[in-house]
Each structure stands twice: as structure tokens, then as C-alpha cells.
C-alpha positions, 0 to 999 in steps of 0.5 A: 295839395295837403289833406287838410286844404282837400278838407277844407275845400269839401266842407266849404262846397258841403256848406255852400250846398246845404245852405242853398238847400236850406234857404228859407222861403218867405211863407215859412219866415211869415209862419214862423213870425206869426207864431212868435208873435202869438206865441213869444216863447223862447222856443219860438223865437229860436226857430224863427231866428234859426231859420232866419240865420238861413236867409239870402238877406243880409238884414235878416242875417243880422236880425237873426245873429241878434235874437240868437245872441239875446237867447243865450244872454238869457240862458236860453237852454239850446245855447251851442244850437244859438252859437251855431245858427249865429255863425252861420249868419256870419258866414253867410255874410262873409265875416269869416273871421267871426263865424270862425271864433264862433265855432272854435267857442263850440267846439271848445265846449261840445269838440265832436260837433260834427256840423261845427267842425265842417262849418270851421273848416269851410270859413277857413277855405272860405276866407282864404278863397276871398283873400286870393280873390282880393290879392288877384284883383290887387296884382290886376289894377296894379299891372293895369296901372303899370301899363298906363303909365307905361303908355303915359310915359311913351306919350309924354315921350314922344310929344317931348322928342316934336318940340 
């Protein structure tokens, strides 16, 4: 196995971890839209849709890829950390490919960013782990669909062979 695919295995099971751990709890999501809500500051509303792009809830996930992008719409001064919390929504809903631009736009503009080139790393693994997943479940239903006609064959066969 190369190193680069051990890489890539490590920064998925990273992410995977540091994700579980950082879920958000629901007081903290409350707090947070309170806050904004009193408080509509750009700030603000950057911590509540960062913490929202940590969410185990794919609404909430699309909610926060949708504040974010409209903060750095509006020149919001943390725009890598806006980027960066919009591709871990994607990856959390498992559009590997688009949280896959996002962090290659980062590190084209910030290419040291430590937490960006794991997050990379990890969507690739990530993407190649669904996609064997999905050609495993496509080899299965094909054999399995081999296997009925096989038995259809034998079947129509057979009651052809009494007439």
C-alpha cells in the first residue's frame, strides 16, 4: 500500500473522530441562535454557522454551507474559516466532490493550512471507500441476479423437458 493511500486512510479516521467529538449539542445551537438573533453581527452569525456545519442534521448542514457562503458574498473578514466550515458540511453530507473543490480553493490561497490538507486528504479516501462500497453492492445484485435466471433457466427447463 502506498504512503500517500496510508495518508489518506489516517486523515479520514482523523476527521471522522474530530467530527464525532465536535458535534454540536442542542443547547449550544440554541445559545448560539439567540445570540444572533440579538445580536445579527457578522461574528455572530459566523459562530452559529460554523458550529451549525458541525451538525449530525443534513438541514442544518445546508443551513450552515448557506450562511457561510453569504458571509464571504459579503466580504466577511474570515473567509478561509467560512470556506473551511462549508466543506466540512459538504463532507458531512457526503458530497465528497464539492467539499473536495472547497479545500483545494483554500489551499490554493493559504497552502499550509494544516486542517485543509487533512479535510482533503480524508474527502478523497472518503469518496473512494463509497465508491468501492457501491461497486461491491453492484458486483452482489448482478451475481444474485445471475443466479435467479440461472435457477429460471433450470426451472423453465425442466417443466419444458414433462410436456
Amino acid at each position: 500500500m502506498g504512503e500517500t493511500k496510508k495518508k489518506q486512510q489516517q486523515a479520514k479516521a482523523d476527521i471522522d473522530q474530530k467530527f464525532a467529538m465536535a458535534r454540536p449539542n442542542r443547547q449550544i445551537l440554541e445559545d448560539l441562535a439567540v445570540a444572533c438573533a440579538k445580536d445579527p453581527s457578522p461574528d455572530n452569525t459566523f459562530q452559529y454557522a460554523f458550529c451549525l456545519s458541525k451538525s449530525p442534521e443534513r438541514s442544518e448542514l445546508r443551513y450552515a454551507i448557506t450562511i457561510l457562503d453569504g458571509l464571504v458574498k459579503e466580504g466577511y473578514e474570515h473567509q478561509m474559516d467560512c470556506m473551511y466550515g462549508g466543506a466540512c458540511a459538504f463532507y458531512l453530507l457526503e458530497d465528497y466532490d464539492r467539499c473536495r473543490e472547497r479545500c483545494e480553493n483554500i489551499l490554493r490561497s493559504n497552502p499550509e493550512s494544516r486542517l485543509t490538507m487533512e479535510l482533503h486528504l480524508a474527502c478523497i479516501e472518503a469518496k473512494e471507500q463509497k465508491e468501492a462500497e457501491l461497486m461491491k453492492k453492484t458486483a452482489i445484485g448482478g451475481a444474485v441476479a445471475m443466479g435467479a435466471l440461472g435457477v429460471a433457466g433450470a426451472v423453465a427447463s425442466v417443466l419444458l423437458a414433462k410436456r
